[in-house]
C-alpha positions as CSV (number, residue, x, y, z in Angstrom):
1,X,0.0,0.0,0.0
2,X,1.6,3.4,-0.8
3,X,0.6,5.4,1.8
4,X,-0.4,9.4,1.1
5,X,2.3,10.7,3.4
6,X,5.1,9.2,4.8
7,X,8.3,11.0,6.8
8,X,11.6,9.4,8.3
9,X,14.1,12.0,10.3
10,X,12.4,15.4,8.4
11,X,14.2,18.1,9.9
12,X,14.4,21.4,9.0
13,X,17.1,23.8,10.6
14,X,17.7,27.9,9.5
15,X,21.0,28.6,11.1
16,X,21.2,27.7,14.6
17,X,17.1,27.4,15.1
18,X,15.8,23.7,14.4
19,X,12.5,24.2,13.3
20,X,11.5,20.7,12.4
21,X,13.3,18.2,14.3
22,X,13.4,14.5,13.4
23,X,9.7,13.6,12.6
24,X,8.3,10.2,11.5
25,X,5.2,10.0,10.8
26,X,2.4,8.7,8.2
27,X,-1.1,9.2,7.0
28,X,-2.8,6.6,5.5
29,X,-5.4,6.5,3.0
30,X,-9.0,7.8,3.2
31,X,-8.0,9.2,6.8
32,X,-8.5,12.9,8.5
33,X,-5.0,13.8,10.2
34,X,-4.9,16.1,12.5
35,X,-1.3,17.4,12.7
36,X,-1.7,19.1,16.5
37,X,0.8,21.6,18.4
38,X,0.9,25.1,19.7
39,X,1.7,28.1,17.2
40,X,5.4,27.6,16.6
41,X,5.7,24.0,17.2
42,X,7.2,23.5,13.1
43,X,3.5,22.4,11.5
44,X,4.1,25.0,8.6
45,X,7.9,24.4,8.0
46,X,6.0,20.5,8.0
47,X,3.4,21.0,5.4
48,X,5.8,22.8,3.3
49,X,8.4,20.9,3.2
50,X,5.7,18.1,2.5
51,X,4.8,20.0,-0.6
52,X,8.2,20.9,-2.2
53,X,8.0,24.8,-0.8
54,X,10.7,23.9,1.4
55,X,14.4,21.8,0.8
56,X,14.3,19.6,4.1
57,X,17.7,19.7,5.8
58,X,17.8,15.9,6.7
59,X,15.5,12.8,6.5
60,X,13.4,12.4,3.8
61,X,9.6,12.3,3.1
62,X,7.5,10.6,0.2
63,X,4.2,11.7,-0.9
64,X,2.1,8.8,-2.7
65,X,5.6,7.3,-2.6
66,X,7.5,9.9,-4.6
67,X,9.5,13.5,-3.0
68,X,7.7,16.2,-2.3
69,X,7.0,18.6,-5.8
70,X,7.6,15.6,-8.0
71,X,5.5,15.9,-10.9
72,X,4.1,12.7,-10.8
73,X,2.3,13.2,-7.4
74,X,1.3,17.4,-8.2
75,X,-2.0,16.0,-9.9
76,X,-2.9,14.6,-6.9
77,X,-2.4,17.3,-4.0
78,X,-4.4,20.0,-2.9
79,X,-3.3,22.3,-0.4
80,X,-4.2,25.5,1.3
81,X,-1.0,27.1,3.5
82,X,-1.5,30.0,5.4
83,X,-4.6,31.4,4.1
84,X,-5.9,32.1,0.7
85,X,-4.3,34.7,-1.3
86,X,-6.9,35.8,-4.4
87,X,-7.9,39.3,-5.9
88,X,-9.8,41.1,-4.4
89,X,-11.5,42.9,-7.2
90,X,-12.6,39.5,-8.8
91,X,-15.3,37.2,-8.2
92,X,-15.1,34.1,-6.4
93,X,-15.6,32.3,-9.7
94,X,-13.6,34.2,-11.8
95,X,-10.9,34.0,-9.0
96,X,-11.3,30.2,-9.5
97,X,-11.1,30.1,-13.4
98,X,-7.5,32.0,-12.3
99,X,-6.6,29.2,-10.3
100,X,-7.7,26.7,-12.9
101,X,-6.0,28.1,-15.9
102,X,-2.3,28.3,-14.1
103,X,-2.7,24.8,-12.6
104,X,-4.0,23.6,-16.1
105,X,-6.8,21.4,-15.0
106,X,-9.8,23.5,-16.7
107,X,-12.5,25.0,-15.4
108,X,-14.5,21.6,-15.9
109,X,-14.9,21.7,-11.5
110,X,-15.4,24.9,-10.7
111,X,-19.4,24.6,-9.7
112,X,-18.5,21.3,-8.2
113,X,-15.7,22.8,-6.1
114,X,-18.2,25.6,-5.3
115,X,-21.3,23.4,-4.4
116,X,-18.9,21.2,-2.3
117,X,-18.2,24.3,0.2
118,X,-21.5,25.6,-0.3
119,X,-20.4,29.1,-2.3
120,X,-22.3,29.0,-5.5
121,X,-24.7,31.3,-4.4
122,X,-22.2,34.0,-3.6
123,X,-19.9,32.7,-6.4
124,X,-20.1,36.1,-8.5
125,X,-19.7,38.2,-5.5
126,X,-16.2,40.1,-5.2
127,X,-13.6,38.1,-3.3
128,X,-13.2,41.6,-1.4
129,X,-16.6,41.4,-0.1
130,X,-16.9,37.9,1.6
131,X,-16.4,37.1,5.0
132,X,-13.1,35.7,6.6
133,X,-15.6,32.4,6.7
134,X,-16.0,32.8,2.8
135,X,-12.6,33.6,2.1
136,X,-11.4,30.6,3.9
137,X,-13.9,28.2,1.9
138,X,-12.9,29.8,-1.5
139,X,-9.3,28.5,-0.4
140,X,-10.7,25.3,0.5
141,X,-12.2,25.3,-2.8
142,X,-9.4,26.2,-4.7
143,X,-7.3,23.1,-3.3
144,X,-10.2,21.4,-4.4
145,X,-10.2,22.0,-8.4
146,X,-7.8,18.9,-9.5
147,X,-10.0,16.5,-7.6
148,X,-7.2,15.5,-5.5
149,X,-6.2,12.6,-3.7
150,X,-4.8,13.8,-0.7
151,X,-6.1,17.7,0.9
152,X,-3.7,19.2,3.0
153,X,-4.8,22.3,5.4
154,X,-2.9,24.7,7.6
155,X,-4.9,26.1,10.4
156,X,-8.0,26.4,8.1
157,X,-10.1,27.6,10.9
158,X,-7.6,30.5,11.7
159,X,-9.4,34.1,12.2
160,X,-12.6,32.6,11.9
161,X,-16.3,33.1,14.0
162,X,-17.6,30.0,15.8
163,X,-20.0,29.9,13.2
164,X,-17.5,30.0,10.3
165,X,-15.6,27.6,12.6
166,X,-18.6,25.0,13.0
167,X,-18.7,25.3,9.1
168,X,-14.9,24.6,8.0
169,X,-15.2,21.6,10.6
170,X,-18.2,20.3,8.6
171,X,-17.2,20.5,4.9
172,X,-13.7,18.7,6.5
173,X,-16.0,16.2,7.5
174,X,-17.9,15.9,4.9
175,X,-15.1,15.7,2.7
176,X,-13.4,12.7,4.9
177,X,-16.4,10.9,4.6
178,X,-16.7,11.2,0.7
179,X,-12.9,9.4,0.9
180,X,-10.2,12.8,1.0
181,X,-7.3,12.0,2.6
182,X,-6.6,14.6,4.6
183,X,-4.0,16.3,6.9
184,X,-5.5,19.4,9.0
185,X,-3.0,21.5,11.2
186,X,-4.5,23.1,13.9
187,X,-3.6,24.5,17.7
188,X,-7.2,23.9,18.3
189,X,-7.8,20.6,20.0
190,X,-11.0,20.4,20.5
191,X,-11.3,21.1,16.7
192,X,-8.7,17.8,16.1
193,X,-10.7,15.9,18.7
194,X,-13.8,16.1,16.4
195,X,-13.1,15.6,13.0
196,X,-9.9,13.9,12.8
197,X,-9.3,9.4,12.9
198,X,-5.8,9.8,13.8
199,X,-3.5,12.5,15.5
200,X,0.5,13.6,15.4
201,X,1.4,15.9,18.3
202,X,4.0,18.2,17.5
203,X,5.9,20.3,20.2
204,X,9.2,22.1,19.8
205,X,9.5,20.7,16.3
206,X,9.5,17.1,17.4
207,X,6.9,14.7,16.8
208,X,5.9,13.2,20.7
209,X,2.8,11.2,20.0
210,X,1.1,9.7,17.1
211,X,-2.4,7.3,17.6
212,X,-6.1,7.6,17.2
213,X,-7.7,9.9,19.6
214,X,-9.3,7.4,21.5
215,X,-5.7,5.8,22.1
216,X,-4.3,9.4,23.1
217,X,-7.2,9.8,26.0
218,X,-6.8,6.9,27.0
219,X,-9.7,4.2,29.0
220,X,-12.5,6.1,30.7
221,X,-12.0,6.3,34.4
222,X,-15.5,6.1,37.6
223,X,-14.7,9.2,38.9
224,X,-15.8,9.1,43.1
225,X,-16.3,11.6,45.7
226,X,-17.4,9.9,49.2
227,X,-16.6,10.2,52.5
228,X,-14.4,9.5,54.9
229,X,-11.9,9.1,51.9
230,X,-9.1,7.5,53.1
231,X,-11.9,4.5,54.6
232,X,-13.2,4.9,50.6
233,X,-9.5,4.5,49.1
234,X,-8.9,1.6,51.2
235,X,-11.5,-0.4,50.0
236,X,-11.3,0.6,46.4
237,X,-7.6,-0.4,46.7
238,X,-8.5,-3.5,48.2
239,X,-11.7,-4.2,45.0
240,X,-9.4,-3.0,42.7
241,X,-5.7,-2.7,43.4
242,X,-4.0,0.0,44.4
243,X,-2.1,0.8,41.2
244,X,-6.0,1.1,39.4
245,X,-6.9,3.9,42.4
246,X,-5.8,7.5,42.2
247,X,-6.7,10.0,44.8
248,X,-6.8,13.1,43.0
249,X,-8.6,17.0,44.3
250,X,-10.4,15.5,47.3
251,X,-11.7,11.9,45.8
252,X,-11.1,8.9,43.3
253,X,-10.3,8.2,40.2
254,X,-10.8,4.4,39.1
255,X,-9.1,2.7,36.3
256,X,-12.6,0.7,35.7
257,X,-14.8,0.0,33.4
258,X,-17.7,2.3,33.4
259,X,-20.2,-0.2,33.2
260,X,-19.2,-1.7,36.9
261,X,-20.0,1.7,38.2
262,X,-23.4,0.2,40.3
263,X,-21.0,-2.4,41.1
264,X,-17.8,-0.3,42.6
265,X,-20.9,1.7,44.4
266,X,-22.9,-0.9,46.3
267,X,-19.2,-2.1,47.3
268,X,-18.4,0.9,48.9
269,X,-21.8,1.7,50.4
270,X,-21.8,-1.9,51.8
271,X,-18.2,-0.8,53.5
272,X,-20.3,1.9,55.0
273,X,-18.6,4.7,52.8
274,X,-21.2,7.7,51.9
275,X,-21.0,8.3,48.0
276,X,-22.0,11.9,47.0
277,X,-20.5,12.3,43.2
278,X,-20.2,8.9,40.9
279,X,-19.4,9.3,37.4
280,X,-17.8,8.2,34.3
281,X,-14.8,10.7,33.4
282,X,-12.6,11.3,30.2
283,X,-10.2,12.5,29.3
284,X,-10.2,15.2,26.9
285,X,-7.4,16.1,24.3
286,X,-6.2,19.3,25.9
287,X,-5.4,17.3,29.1
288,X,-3.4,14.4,27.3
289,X,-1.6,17.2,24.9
290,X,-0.8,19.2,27.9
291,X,1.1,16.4,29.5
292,X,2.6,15.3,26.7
293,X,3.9,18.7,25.9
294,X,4.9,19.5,29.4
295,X,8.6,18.8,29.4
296,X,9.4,20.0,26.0
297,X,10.9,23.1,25.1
């Protein structure tokens, strides 16, 4: 299988600053991506070396099995880097037929590209009059005209309302599901944590965790809140073990399954504990990026 991206060692250095420092990683086909880390953390100097903007300065990467700005893979790219860039004084059509004519794939897709991010309506509207929502999906659209294979995005919901927000995060969707491969950067985790199969976190240029996102967050945990706590802990260490009980901000947490929670709570009411707060808990992204970001400059 040759897989859409695929990276061994990239690293990218300007002077004595390492930008991009030793990543591995892959994206397979027909998946969303989410490439997360804080602004700074080398997702740009990533996606651009990925496209043949940028000359790595070690490793190597292969797109559809061939470097980055070979000819053979161009067809099948789309990409939208740090915000569209169109006229101003021209239509979001006409802006398109621009697009089409210097890429040389026609303008055969320009009301499909349109329909697919839901501009048509506005499509003969002035570029200078749309909203930073608009603007965003014209780029999206843009990236869309050779049909391509694999869509990659940089921080597409940058500058944007909740609103344009909630719509850049459905027409990613929506393309995932029509079977785009794509690879979304974003400093936005709760954006990653909804639309994307599989995650790379990026923090001071180096690649610290790749998995799904339910692999990242890890197993559910009961949280419990009961008194007297230390008679509460003992017999939760004593159900459970003591390396599966936690005692965290005044009460439990349980490495259990959640559906034993009835269980874990007639054990400890039997034991003559008083349980006030039972509850499954997960974790979210933010906390799991947060503490795999913690140590890294």
């Amino acid at each position: 299988m040759t897989l859409p991206v695929e990276t061994e060692g990239l690293t990218k250095r300007y002077g004595h600053v390492t930008a991009v420092d030793g990543i591995s990683l892959t994206v397979r086909p027909g998946e969303v991506y989410g490439f997360l880390g804080p602004n700074g953390a080398g997702k740009t100097t990533t996606l651009r070396m990925l496209l043949g903007l940028v000359r790595p300065t070690a490793g190597s990467a292969r797109i559809f099995g061939e470097a980055p700005g070979a000819p053979g893979h161009l067809a099948s790219v789309g990409a939208l880097i740090e915000g569209p860039g169109f006229y101003p004084y021209l239509s979001g059509r006409d802006n398109l037929r621009v697009v089409a004519r210097y890429s040389g794939t026609g303008e055969g897709r320009i009301d499909t590209v349109l329909d697919l991010v839901d501009l048509r309506d506005r499509a003969g509207d002035k570029f200078g009059t749309y909203s930073m929502g608009m603007k965003q999906r014209l780029g999206v659209a843009a990236a869309l005209l050779k049909d391509p294979r694999l869509l990659i995005l940089d921080e597409p919901t940058n500058g944007l309302d909740p609103a344009g927000m909630a719509d850049m995060r459905t027409l990613v969707r929506r393309l995932g599901t029509a079977g785009t491969t794509i690879m979304l950067s974003s400093h936005l985790l709760g954006e990653v944590q909804q639309i994307c199969d599989r995650v790379g976190v990026v923090a001071g240029g180096r690649l610290v965790a790749e998995s799904t996102v339910a692999q990242l967050r890890g197993q559910a945990t009961l949280r419990v809140v009961a008194e007297p706590l230390e008679h509460a802990t003992a017999r939760a260490r004593a159900l459970l073990g003591a390396d599966r009980v936690r005692v965290r901000d005044g009460g439990l947490d349980l490495a259990v399954e959640p559906e034993k929670a009835a269980w874990v709570n007639a054990e400890l009411v039997d034991a003559g504990v008083a349980v006030s707060e039972l509850r499954v808990r997960e974790r979210t992204l933010e906390e799991v990026f947060l503490e795999l970001t913690n140590d890294v400059g």
